[in-house]
ROSE-4610 file (N, C-alpha, C; in Angstrom, 1 decimal, always signed):
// ROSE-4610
residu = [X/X/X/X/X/X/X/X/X/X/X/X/X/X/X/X/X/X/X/X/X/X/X/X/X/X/X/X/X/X/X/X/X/X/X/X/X/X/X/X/X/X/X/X/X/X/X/X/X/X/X/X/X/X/X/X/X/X/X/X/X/X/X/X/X/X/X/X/X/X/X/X/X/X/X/X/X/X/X/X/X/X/X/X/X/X/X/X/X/X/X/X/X/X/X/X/X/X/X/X/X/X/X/X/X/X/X/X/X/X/X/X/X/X/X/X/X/X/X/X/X/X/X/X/X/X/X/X/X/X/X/X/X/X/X/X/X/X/X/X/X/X/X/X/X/X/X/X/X/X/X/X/X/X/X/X/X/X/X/X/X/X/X/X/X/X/X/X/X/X/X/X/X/X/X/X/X/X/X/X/X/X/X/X/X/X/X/X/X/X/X/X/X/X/X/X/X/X/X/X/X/X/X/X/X/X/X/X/X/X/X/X/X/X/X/X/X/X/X/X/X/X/X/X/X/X/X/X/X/X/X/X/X/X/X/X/X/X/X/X/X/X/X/X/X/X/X/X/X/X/X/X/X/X/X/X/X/X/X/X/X/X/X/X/X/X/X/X/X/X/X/X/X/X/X/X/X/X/X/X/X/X/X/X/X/X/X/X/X/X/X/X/X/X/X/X/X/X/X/X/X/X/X/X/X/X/X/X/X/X/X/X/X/X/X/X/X/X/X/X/X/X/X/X/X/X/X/X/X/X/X/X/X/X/X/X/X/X/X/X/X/X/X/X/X/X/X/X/X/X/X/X/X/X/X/X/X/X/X/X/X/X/X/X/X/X/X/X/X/X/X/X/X/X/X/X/X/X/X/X/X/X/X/X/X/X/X/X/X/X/X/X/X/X/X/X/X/X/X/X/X/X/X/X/X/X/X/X/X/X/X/X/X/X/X/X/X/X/X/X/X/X/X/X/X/X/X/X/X/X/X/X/X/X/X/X/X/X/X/X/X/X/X/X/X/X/X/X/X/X/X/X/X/X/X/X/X/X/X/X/X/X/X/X/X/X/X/X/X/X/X/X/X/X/X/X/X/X/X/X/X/X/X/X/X/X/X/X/X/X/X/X/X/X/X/X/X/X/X/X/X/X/X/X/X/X/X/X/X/X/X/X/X/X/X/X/X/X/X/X/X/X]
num = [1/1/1/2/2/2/3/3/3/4/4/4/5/5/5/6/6/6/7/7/7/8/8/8/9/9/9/10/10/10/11/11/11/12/12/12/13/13/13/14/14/14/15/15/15/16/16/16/17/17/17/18/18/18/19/19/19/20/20/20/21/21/21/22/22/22/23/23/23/24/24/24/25/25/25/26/26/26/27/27/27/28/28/28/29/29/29/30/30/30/31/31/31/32/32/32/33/33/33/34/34/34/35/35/35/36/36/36/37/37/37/38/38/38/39/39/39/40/40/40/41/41/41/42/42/42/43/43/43/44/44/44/45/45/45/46/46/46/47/47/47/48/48/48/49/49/49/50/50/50/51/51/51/52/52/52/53/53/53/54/54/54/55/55/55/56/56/56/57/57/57/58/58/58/59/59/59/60/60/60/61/61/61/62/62/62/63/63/63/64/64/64/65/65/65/66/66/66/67/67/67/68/68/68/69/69/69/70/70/70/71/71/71/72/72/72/73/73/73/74/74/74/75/75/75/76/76/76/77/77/77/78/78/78/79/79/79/80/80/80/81/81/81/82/82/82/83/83/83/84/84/84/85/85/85/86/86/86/87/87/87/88/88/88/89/89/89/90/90/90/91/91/91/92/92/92/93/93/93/94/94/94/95/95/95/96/96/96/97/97/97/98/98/98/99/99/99/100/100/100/101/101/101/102/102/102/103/103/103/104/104/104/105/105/105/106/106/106/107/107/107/108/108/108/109/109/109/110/110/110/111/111/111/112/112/112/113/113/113/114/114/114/115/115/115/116/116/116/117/117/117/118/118/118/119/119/119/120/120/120/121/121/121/122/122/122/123/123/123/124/124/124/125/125/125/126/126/126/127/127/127/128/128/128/129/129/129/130/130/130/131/131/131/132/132/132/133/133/133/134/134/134/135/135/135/136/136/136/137/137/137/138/138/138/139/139/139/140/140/140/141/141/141/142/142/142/143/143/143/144/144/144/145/145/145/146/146/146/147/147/147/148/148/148/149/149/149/150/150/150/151/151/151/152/152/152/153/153/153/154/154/154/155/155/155/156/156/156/157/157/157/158/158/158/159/159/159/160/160/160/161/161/161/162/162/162/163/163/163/164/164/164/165/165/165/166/166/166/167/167/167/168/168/168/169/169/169/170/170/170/171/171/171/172/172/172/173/173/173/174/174/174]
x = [+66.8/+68.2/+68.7/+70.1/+70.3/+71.3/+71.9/+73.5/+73.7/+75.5/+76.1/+77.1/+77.8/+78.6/+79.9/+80.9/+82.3/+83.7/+83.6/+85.1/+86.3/+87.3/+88.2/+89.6/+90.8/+91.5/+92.2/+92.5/+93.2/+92.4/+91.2/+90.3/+91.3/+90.9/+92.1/+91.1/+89.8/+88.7/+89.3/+90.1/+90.3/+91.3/+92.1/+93.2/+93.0/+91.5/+90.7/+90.4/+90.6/+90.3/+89.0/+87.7/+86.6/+86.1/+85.0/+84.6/+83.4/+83.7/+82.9/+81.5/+80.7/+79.4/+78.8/+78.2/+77.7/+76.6/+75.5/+74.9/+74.3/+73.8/+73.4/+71.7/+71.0/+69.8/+69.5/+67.9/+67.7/+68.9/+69.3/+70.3/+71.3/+71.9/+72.9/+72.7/+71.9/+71.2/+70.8/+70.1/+70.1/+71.3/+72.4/+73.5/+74.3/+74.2/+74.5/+73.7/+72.1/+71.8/+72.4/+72.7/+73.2/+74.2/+75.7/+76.5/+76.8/+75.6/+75.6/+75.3/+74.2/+73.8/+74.7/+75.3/+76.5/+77.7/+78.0/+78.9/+78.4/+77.3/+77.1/+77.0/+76.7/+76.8/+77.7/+78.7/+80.3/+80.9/+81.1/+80.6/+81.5/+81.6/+82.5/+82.3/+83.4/+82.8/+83.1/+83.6/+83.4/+83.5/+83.3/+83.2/+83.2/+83.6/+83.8/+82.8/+82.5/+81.9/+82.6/+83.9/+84.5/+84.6/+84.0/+84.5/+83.3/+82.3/+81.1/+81.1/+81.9/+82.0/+81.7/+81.4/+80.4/+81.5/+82.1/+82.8/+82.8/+82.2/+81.7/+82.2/+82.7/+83.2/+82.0/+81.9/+80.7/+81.6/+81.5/+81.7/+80.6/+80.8/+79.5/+80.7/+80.7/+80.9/+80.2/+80.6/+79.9/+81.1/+81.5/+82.4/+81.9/+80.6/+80.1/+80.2/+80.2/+80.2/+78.9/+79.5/+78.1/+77.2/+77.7/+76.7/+76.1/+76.7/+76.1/+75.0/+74.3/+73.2/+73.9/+73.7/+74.3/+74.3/+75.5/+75.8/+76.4/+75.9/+75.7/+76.0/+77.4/+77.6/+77.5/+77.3/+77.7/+78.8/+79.3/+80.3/+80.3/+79.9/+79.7/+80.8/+82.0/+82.5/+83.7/+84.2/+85.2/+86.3/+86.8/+88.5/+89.1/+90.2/+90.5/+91.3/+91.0/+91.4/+92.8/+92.8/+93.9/+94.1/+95.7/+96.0/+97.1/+96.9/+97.7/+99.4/+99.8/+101.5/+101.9/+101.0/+100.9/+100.2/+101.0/+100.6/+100.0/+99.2/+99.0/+98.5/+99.0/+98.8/+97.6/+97.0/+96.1/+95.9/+95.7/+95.5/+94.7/+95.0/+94.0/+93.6/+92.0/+91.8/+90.8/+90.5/+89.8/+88.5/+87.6/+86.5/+86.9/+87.9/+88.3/+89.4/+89.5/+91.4/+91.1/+89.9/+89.7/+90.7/+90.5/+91.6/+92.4/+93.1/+94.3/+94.2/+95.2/+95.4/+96.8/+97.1/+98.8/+98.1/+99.0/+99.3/+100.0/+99.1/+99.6/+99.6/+100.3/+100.4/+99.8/+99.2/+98.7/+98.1/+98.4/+97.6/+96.6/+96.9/+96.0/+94.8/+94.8/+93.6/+93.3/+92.7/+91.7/+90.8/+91.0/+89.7/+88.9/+87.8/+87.3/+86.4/+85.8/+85.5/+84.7/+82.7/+81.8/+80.5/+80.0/+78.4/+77.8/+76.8/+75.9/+75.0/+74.2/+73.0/+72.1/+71.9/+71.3/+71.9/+73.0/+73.6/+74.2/+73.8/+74.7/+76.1/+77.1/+78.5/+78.6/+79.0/+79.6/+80.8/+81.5/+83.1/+83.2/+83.8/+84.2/+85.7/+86.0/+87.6/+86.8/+87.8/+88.0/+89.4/+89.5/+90.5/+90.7/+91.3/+91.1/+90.8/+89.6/+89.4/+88.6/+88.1/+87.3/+88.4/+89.2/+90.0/+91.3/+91.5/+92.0/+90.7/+89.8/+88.7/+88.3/+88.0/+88.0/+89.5/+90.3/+91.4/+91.5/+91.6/+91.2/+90.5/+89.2/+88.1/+88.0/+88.8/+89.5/+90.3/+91.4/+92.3/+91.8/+91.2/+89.9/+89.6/+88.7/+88.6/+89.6/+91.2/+91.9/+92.6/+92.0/+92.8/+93.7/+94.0/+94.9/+94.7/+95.7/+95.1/+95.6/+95.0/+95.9/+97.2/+97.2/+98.4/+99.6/+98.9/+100.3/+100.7/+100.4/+101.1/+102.1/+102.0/+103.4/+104.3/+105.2/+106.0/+106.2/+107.2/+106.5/+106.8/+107.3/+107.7/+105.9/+105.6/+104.5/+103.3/+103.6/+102.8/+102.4/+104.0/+104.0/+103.3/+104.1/+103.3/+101.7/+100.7/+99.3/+98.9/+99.3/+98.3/+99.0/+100.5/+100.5/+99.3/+99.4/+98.5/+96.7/+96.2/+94.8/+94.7/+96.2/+95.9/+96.2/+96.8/+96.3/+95.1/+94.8/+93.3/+92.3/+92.2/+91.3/+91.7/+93.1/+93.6/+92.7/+93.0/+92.4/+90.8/+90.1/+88.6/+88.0/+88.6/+88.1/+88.5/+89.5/+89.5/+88.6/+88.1/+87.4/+85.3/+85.1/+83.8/+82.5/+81.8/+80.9/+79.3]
y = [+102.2/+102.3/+103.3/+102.9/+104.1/+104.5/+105.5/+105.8/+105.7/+105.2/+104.6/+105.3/+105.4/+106.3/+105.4/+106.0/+105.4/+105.4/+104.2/+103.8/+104.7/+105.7/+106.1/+105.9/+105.6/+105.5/+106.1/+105.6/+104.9/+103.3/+103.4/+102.5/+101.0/+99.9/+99.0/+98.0/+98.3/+97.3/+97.6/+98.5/+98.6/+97.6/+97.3/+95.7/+94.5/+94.5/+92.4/+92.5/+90.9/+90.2/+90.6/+89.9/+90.1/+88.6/+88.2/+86.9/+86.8/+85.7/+85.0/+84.9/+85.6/+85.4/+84.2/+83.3/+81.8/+81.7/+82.6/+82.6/+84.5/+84.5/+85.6/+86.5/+86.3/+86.7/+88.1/+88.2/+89.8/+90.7/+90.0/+91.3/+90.9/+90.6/+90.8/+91.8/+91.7/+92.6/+94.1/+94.2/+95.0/+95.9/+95.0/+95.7/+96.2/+95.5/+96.0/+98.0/+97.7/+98.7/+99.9/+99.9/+100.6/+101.0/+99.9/+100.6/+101.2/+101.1/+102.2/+103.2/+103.5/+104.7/+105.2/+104.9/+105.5/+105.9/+105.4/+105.3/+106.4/+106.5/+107.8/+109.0/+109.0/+109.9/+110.8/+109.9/+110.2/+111.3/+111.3/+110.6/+109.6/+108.5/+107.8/+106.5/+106.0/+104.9/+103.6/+103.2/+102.3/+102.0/+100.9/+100.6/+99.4/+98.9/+97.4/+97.4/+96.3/+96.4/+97.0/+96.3/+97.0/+98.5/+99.2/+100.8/+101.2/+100.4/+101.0/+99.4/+99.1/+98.8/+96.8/+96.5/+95.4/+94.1/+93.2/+92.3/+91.4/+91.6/+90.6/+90.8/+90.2/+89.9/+90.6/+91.8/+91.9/+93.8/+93.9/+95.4/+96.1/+97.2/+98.0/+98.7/+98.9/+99.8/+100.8/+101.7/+102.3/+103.7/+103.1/+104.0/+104.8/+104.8/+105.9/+107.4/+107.6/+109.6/+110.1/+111.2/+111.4/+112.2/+112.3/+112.9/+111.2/+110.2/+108.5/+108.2/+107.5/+106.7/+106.0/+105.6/+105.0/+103.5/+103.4/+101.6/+100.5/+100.8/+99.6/+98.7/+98.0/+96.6/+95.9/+94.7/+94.6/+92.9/+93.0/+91.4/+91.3/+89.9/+89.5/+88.2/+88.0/+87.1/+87.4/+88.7/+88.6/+88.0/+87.3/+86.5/+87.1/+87.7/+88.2/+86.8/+86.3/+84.8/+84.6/+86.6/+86.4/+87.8/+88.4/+89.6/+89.8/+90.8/+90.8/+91.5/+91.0/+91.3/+93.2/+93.3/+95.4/+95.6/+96.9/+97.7/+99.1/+99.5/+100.8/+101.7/+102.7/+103.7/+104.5/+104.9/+105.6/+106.3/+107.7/+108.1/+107.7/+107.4/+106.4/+107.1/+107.1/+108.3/+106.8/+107.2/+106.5/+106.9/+106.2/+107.5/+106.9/+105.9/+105.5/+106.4/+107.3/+107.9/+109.5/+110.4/+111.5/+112.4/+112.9/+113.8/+113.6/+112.7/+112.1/+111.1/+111.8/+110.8/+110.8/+109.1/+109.5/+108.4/+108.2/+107.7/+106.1/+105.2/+103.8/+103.2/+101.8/+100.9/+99.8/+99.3/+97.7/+97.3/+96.0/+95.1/+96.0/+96.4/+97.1/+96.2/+95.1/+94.4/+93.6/+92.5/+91.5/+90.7/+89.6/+89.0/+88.7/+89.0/+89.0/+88.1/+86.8/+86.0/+85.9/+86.3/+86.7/+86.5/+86.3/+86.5/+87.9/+87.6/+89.0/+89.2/+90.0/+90.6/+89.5/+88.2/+87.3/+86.0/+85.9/+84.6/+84.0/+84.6/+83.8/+83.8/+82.8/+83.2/+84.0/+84.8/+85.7/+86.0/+86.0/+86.3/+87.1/+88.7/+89.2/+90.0/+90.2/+90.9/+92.3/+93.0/+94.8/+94.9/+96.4/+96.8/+98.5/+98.8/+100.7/+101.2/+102.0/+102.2/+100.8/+100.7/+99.4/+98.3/+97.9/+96.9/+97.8/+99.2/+99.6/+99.2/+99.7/+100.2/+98.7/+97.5/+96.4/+95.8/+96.3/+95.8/+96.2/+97.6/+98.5/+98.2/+97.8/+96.8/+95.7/+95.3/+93.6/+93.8/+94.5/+94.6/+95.0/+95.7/+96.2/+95.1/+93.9/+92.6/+92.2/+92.3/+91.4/+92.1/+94.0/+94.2/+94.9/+95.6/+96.2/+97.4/+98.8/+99.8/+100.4/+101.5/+102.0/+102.0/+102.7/+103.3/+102.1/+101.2/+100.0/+99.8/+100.6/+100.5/+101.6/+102.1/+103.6/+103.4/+104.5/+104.6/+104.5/+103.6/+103.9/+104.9/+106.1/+107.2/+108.5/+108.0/+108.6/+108.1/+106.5/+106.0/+106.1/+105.7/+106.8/+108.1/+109.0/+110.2/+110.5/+109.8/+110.0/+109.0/+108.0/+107.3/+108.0/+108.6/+109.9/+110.7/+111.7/+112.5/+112.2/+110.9/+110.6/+109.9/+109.8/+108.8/+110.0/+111.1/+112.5/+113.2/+113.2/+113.7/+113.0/+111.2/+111.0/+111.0/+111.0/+111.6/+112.7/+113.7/+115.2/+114.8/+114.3/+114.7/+113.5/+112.4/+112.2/+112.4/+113.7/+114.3/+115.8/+116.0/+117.3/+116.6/+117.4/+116.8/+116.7/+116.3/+116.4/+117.1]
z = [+111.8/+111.7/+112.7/+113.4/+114.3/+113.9/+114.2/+114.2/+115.6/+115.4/+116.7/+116.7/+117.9/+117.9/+117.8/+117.2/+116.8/+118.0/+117.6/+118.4/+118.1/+118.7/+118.3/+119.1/+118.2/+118.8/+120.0/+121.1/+121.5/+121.9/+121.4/+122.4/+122.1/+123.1/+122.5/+121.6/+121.8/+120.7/+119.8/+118.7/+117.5/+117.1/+118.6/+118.1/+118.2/+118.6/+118.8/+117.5/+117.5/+116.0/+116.3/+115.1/+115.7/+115.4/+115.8/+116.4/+114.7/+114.4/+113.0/+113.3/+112.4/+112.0/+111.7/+112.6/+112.6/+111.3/+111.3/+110.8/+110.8/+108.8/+108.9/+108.7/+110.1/+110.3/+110.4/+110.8/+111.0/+112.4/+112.8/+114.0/+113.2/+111.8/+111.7/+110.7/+109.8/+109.0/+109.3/+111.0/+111.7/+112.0/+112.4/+112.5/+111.3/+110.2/+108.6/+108.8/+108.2/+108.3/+109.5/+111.0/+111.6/+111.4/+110.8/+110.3/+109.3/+108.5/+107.2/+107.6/+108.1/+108.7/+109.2/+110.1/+110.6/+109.6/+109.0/+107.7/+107.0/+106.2/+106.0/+106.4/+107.8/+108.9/+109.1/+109.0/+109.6/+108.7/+107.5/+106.3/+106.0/+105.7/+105.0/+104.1/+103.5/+102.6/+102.9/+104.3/+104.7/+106.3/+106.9/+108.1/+108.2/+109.7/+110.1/+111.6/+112.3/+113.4/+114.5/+114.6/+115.7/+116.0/+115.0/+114.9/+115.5/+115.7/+116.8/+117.7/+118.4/+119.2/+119.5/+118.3/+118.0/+117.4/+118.1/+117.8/+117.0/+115.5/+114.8/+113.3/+112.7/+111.3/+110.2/+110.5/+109.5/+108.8/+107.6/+107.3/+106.2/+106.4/+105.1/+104.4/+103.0/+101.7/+101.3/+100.7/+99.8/+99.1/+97.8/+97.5/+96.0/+95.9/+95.0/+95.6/+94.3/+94.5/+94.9/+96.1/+96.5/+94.7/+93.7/+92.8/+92.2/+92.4/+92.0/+93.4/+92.3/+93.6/+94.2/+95.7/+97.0/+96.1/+96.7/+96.0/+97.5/+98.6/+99.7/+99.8/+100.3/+100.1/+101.4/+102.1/+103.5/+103.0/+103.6/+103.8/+105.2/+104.8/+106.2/+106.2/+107.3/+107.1/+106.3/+105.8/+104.7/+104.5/+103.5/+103.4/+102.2/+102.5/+100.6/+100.4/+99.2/+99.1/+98.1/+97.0/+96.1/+96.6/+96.5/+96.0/+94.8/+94.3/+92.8/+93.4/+92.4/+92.9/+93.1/+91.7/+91.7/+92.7/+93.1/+94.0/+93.8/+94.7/+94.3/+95.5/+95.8/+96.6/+96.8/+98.0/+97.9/+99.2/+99.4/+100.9/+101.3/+102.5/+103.5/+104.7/+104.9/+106.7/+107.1/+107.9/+108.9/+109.8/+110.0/+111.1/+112.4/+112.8/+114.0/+114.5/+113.1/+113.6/+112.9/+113.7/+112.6/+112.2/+110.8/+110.8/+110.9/+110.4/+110.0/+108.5/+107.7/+106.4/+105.9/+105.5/+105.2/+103.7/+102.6/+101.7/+102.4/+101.4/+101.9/+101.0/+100.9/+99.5/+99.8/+99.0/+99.3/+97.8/+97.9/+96.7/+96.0/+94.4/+93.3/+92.9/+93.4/+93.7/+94.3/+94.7/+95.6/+95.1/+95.5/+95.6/+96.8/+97.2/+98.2/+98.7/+99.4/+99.4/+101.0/+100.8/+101.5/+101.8/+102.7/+102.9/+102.6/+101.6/+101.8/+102.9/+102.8/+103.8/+104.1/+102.7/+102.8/+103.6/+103.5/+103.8/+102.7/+101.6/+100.5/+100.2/+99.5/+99.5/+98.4/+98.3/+97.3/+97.3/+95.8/+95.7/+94.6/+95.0/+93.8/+93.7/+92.5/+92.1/+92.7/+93.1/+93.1/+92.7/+92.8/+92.0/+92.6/+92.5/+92.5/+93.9/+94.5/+95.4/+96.4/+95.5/+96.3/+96.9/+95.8/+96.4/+97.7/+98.1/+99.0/+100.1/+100.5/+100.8/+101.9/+100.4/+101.4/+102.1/+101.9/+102.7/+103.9/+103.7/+105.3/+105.7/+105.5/+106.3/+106.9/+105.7/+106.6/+107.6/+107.2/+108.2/+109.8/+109.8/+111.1/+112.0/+111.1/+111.7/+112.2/+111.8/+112.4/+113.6/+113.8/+114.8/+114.2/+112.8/+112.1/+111.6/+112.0/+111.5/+110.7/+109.9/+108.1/+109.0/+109.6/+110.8/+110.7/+111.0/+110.8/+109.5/+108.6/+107.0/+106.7/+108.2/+107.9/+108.6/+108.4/+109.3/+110.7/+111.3/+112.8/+113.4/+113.3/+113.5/+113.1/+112.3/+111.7/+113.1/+112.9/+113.2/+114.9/+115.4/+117.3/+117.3/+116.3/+116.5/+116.7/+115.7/+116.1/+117.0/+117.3/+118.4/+119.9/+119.6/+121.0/+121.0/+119.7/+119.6/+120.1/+119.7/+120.1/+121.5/+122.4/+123.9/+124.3/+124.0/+125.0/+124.8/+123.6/+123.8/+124.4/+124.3/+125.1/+126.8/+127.2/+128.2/+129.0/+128.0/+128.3/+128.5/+127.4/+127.8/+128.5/+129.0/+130.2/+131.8/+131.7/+133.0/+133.0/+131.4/+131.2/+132.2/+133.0/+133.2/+132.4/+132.2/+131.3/+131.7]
């Protein structure tokens, strides 16, 4: 397993859809485990491919407490197929957008409809953190960031903020 290093915004990979998993073998598996690792790393409790760079419909979970045993999910392929009419709010950060978190609303639950690690289809309800958690993840695949669930006023302000800093450190030499 490696850690990879993370896509951060301004990059414009964060706005391509990402391209569907044909089938799911050892390099997609491969890439599961790397983006946990990474995911953990960072630290955070979830990830999509595009956030290291990697164009493919695949994301990792994990929203246990670091005092709970690691609970790892990968979806490969994700569709949320239902969302519930309630809503519910939850602050939302990102490891593509550090150091930034605003409060966002979306569907208090989901149904989510997926490949596991194996290739099998798998469909389950979330609710709570999970069902925020896989939405921002999906959203990812389609090229969508928490960012576009705010204000655009909020929302101009930090992607100024992160196209000047990558501004800045790629005229800093290395």
């Amino acid at each position: 397993m490696t850690i990879r290093p993370l896509v951060i915004l301004p990059d414009p990979l964060l706005r391509r859809v990402c391209d569907p998993v044909a089938v799911v073998d050892d390099e997609v598996r491969a890439l599961a485990d790397d983006m946990l690792e990474t995911m953990y790393d960072a630290p955070g409790i979830g990830l999509a491919a595009c956030q290291i760079g990697v164009m493919r419909r695949v994301v990792v979970l994990d929203i246990a407490r670091e005092e709970d045993e690691p609970a790892p999910m990968v979806l490969v392929n994700p569709e949320i197929v239902w969302s519930s009419d309630e809503l519910s709010t939850y602050q939302e950060g990102c490891l593509s957008i550090p150091d930034f978190y605003e409060d966002v609303e979306r569907p208090a639950a989901v149904r989510v409809r997926f490949l596991d690690r194996n290739g099998a289809a798998q469909e389950i309800e979330a609710d709570g953190l999970l069902a925020t958690c896989v939405q921002h993840e999906v959203d990812h695949l389609d090229g969508v960031l928490f960012i576009d669930h705010i204000s655009k006023l909020k929302r101009d302000r930090v992607v100024r903020k992160f196209a000047k800093a990558a501004k800045e450190a790629s005229r800093t030499p290395a």
